[in-house]
N, C-alpha and C positions, 0 to 999 in steps of 0.2 A: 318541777318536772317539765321538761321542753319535747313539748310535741312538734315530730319532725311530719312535713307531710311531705310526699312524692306526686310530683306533677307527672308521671309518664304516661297516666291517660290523657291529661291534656294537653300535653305535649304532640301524643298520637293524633287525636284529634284535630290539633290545630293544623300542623303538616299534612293530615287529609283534607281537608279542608281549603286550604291553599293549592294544593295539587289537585284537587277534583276542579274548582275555578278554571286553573288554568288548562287544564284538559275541554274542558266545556266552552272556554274561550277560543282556544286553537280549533275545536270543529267547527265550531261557529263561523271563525275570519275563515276556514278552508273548505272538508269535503261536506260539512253539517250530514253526518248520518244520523239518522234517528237511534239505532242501537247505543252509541256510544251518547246520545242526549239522554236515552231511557232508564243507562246502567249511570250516569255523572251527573247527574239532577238529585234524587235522591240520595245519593251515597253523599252528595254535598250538603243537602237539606240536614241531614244526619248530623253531619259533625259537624254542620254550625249550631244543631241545638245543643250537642252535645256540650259544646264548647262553652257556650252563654252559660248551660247551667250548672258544668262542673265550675266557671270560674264565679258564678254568684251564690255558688254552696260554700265556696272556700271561706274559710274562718279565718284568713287575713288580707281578703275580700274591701277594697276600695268602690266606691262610687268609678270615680275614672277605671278603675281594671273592668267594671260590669262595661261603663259606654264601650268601652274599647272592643270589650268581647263582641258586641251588638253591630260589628263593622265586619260586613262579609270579605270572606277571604283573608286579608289578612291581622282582623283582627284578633283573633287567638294568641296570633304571634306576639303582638303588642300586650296583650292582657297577662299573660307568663312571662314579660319584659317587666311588666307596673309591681305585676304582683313579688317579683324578683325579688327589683330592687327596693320595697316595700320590706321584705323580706331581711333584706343588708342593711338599711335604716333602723329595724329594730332592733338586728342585732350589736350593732354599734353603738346604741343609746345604752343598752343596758352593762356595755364593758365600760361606759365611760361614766 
């Protein structure tokens, strides 16, 4: 039996996570408002832990997909790229 899993929360996650950064970064180089530091700080914190530990819950779960995850901003994105193509290597070995 082949257990299928769905990244869409970490997928969510990680695109939050990237976009809260680059939100945080833009006020920063411009108007720095504290509002938009108060609501983009935590909403980030969030989904980068979220990120770390849906990708180090994953049951096909690499060493490098964990460091990867452990890189702010954009490492989500790279960690859903490892765990991928981790993903098409197995299934490849096993048709061949």
């Amino acid at each position: 039996m082949t257990v299928h899993r769905t990244w869409t929360p970490l997928r969510t996650a990680a695109a939050v996570e990237l976009a809260s950064l680059v939100v945080m970064l833009a006020n920063l180089a411009t108007a720095h408002l504290p509002a938009v530091s108060s609501l983009m700080g935590p909403l980030h914190g969030c989904a980068y832990l979220f990120t770390v530990v849906a990708t180090a819950r994953d049951p096909r779960r690499t060493a490098v997909a964990v460091g990867l995850a452990l890189l702010p901003g954009i490492g989500g994105l790279l960690a859903l790229r490892r765990l991928a193509l981790h993903l098409q290597y197995d299934d490849v070995s096993r048709t061949h």
